[in-house]
N, C-alpha and C positions, 0 to 999 in steps of 0.2 A: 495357532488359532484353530478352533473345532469348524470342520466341514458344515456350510451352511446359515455361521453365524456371519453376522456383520461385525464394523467397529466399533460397533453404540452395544454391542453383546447383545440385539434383536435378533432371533433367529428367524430366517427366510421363506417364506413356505414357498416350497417348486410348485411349478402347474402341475394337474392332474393331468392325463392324459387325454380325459373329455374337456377340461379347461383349453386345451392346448387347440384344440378340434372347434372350439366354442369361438376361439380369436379368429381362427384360419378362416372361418364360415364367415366372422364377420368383417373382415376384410376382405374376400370375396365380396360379397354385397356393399361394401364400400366404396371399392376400387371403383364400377363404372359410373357413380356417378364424381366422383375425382376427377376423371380423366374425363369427362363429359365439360364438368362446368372449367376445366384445365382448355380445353381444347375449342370450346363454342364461348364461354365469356372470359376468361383471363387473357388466351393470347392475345385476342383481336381488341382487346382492350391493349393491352402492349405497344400493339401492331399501330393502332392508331392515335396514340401519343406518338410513337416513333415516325408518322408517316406526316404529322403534323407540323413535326418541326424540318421535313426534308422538300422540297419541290421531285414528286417525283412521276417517272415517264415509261409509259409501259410502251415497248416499242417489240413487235414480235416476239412477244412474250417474254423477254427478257427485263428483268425490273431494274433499272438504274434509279439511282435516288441522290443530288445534291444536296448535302447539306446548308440548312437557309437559316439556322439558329430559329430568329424572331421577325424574319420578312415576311411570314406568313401572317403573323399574330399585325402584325402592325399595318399591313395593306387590309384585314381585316376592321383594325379600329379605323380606317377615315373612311367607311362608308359607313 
């Protein structure tokens, strides 16, 4: 098989080396806001489904967490 061709015999075009320059930049300007909405709304969205289903107890800073399954869900439904 000739260098650069695929299986479908499409041959591939490489990046140019501004192309190449053109991605890097835009992932740079990507990355923080990724890691922004990763870090202010994805975890603490995680965080609190998880903290949801646990009875949990900050005691000198240390975080212990029981899990309660659905005692939480259900001491909520009879009020």
């Amino acid at each position: 098989m000739a260098e650069g061709k695929s299986k479908t015999g499409v041959v591939k075009k490489r990046a140019s080396k501004r192309e190449k320059k053109d991605w890097i930049a835009a992932y740079i300007f990507i990355a923080p806001v990724t890691l922004g909405l990763l870090v202010f709304y994805i975890w603490p969205f995680i965080q609190n489904i998880w903290f949801s289903f646990n009875e949990v107890v900050n005691l000198m800073s240390q975080l212990f967490a029981v899990w309660q399954i659905t005692r939480n869900y259900s001491m909520m439904a009879k009020y």
